[in-house]
N, C-alpha and C positions, 0 to 999 in steps of 0.2 A: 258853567256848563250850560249850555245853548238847550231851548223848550225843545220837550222828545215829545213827537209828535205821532198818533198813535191812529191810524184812518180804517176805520170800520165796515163793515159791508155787509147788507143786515136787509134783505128784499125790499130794495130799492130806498131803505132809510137810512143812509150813510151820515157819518158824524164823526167827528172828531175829537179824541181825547186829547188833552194838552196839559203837558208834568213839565215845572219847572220852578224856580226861586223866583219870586215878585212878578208874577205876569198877569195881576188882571189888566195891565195898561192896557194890554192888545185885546178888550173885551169891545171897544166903541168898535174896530175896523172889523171884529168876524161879525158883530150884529148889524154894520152895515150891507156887506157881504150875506149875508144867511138868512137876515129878516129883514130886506129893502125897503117893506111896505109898513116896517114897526114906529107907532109914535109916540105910545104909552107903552112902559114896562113897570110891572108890577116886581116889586121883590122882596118876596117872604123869605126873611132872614131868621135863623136864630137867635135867642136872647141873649146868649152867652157869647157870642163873637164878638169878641174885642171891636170898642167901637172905632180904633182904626180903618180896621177893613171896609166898615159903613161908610167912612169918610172918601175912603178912595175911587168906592162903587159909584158915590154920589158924585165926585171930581170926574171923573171918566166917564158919567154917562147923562152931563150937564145939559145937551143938546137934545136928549128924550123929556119927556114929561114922564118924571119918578110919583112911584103911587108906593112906600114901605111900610112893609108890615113884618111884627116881630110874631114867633113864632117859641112857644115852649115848647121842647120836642123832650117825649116819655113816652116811653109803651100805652100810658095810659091816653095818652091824646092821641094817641096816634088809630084815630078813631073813622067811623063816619059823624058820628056829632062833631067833631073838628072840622072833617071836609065838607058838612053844611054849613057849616059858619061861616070859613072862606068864601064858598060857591058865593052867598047871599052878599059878599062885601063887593066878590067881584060883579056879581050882575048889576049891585047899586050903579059901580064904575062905569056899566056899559061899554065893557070893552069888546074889541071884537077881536078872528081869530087869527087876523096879521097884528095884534100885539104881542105882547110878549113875556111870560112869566119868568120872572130868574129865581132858583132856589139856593138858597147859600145856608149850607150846616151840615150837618154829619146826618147819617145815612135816613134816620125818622123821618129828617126835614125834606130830605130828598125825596123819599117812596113817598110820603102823602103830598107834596107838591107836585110831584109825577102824574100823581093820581086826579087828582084837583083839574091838571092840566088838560089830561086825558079826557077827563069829561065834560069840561067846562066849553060850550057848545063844538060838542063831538072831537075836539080837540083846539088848540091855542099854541103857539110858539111857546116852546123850553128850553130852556140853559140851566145846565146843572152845576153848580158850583161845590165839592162836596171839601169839608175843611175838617174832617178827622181822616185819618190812617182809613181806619175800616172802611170808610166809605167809599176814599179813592181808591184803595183793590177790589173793594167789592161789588158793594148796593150800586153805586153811581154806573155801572156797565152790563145792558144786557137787557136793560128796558122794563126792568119790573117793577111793578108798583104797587102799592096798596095799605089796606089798614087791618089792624087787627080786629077779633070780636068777641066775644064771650067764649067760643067753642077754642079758639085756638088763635095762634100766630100768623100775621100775614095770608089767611082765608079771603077777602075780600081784595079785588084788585084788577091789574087790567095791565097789558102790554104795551108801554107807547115811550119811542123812542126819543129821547131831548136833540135839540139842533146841534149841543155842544157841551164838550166837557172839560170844565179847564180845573186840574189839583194842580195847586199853588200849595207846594209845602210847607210856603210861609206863614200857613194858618195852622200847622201842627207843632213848629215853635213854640206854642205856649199851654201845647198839651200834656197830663199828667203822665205819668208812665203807665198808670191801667189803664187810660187811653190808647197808648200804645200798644201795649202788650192785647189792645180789644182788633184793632189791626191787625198784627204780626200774627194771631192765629188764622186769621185767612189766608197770608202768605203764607205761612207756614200749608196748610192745607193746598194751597196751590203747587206748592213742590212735591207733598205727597201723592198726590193725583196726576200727577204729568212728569215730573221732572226731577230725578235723581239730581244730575248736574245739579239745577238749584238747591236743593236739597242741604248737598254738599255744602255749596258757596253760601249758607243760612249756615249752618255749622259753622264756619270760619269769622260770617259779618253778623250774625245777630246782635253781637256787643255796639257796634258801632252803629247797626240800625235804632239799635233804642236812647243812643246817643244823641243822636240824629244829625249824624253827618250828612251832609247833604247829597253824597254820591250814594253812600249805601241807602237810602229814602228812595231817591229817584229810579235808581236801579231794583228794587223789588216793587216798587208800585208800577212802573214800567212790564217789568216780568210778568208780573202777577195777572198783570191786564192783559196780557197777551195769552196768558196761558186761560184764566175765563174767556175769551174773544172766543180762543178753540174751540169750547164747547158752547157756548150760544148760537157762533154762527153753524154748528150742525144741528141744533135742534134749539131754532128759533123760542116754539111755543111750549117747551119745555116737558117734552111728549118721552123724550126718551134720553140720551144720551148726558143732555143739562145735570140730569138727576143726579151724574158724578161729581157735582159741583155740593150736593150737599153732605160731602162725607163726614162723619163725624156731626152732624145735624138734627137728627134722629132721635138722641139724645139731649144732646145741646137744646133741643125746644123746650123737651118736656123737663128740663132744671128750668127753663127762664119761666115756665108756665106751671112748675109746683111755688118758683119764689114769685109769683103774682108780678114777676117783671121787677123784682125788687132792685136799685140799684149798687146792693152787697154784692151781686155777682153779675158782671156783663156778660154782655152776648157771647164776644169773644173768649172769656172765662170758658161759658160755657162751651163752646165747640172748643176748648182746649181738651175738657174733660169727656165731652164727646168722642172727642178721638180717638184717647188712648181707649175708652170701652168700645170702640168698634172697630179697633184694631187688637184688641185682645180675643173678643169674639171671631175675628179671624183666626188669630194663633187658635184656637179652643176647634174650629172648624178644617182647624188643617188647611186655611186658602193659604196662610202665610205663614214664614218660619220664626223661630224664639229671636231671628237674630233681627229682623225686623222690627219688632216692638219695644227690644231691649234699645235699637239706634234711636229709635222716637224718644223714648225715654229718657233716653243720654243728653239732649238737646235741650228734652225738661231740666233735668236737674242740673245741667249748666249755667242755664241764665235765670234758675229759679223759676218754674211757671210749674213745678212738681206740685204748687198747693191747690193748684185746678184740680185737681183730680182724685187727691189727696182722699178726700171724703167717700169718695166712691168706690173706694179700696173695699168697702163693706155690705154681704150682699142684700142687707136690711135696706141699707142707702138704694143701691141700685131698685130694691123690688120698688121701691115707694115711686119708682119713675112710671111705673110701667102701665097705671092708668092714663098717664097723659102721652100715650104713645100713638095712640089709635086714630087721632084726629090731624095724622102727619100726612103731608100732601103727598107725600109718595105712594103712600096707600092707596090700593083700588080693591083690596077685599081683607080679610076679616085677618089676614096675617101681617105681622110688621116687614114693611119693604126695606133690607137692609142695604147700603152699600159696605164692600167689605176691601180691604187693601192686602193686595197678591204679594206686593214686592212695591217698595218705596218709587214710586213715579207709576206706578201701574194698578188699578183697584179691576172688582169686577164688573161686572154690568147690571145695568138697571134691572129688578125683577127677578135677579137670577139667586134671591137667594133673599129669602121669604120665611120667616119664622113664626110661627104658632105662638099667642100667650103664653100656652102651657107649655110648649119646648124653651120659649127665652126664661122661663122662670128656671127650670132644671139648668141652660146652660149657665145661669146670673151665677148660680152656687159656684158652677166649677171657676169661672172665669175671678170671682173676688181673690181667689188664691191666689192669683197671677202676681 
């Protein structure tokens, strides 16, 4: 299958996605092309990347002066005491901002690399290399960046777009299945948010995506990006319409942010279990109907991801979320900013549906029954 090539358009900071089987060869000819003036490239890798893929980085990009650095990516580093430690290695380097930073690992490594780059003097050349599932439907498209902090999840941060994006799904080969399955909930939330059709065709391929055939892979990271592209390029700085992107998110934070980021439950876990509480809160509000929820449902209990969610069947579980609600970026006053799903490909709109402490406590009760 020939690399699917994915071209962005993003006020005036166009960029390239690039989804294929073994393609970082063609990394020397776009850094020739994209960063003509680059002669040092710095490249904060993962720890966990099989040291293949270092070997190939380093084979292909022989003719630059390589400066590698490995990179533990955890909620917990994923800090600004992290992104001063960099900044300081880079300034030793004296690099300047026609070099080049490449970030190569699943989505942590990508937002604080992102970030690093963004303000490392006012910005620096970036290529994002992202090598789990999630990160190349996700994080790696739409320019976000940042670190976490005491208060909350991804608070700290900054908008700034990479020169290039290459998912090489050769680096999810050797990924677990909660890897996968930390991915497949974004897809999965990409077809709820846009697209029935996909939807569908996740019903029929899920089996083989977690297989990881190679067309089913390419074809939902493909999808997926195109259906996020929707919503960034209408709302860049993420003021209004973006906001549909974190459906099922609302929740999903404040599980990753009661388990201290623990790694017993990922991200992707968590917006599994997200979902189904912010589509049940739909049914409980009337935006959606029984049959709605029960189709989500049926997709869990197919390919088994019913244990996401499992716990929150109960509405002790749920209440215990509801402190760590308040500090979600969707918020701009004293009520939770919900997103809610109308009909499978269609949610509702940002802001339009806003609930009180004390009204989500009364609806938690009805909706555990669900």
């Amino acid at each position: 299958m020939k690399i699917q090539e994915i071209k962005t358009k993003n006020l005036g900071n166009n960029y390239s996605i690039l989804i294929g089987e073994n393609i970082l060869k063609i990394l020397p000819k776009k850094i020739k092309s994209l960063c003509p003036k680059t002669k040092r490239i710095v490249i904060i890798i993962d720890k966990n990347i099989p040291k293949k893929f270092k070997n190939i980085l380093v084979k292909n990009l022989k003719r630059y002066k390589l400066i590698i650095y490995t990179f533990e990516a955890n909620e917990r580093t994923k800090s600004l005491n992290t992104v001063n430690t960099y900044l300081n290695l880079l300034l030793n380097q004296n690099l300047n901002r026609s070099d080049l930073i490449i970030s190569v690992g699943g989505g942590i490594t990508g937002d604080v690399v992102g970030f690093i780059s963004s303000i490392f003097k006012r910005g620096i050349n970036f290529i994002n290399i992202p090598t789990t599932l999630l990160a190349q439907v996700d994080s790696s498209i739409g320019g976000k960046t940042g670190v976490n902090s005491f208060y909350g999840k991804n608070l700290v941060g900054s908008f700034y777009q990479p020169k290039l994006v290459i998912s090489d799904i050769s680096f999810l080969k050797s990924l677990p299945k909660k890897e996968m399955i930390c991915g497949y909930a974004e897809i999965l939330k990409h077809s709820l948010i846009k697209d029935k059709n996909f939807f569908n065709w996740l019903k029929k391929n899920t089996h083989n995506l977690f297989l990881k055939k190679n067309f089913e892979l390419i074809h939902s990271i493909k999808k997926s990006c195109l259906i996020k592209l929707h919503f960034v390029n209408k709302d860049v700085s993420e003021k209004n319409l973006r906001m549909i992107l974190n459906f099922g998110h609302t929740f999903a934070h404040a599980i990753e942010v009661k388990n201290n980021y623990s790694k017993k439950i990922t991200h992707g876990e968590a917006v599994l279990a997200g979902m189904i509480l912010a589509t049940r809160i739909s049914y409980y509000k009337k935006v959606c109907n029984l049959n709605v929820l029960n189709e989500i449902q049926e997709i869990y209990l197919k390919n088994n991801l019913s244990y996401t969610f499992k716990k929150y069947s109960k509405s002790k579980n749920i209440e215990e979320l509801l402190k760590y609600l308040k500090n979600d970026k969707k918020n701009d006053d004293e009520k939770i900013n919900f997103i809610l799903l109308k009909r499978i490909g269609k949610t509702t709109k940002p802001h339009q549906h806003k609930i009180s402490m004390r009204n989500l406590k009364n609806d938690i009760k009805k909706i555990s029954r669900l």
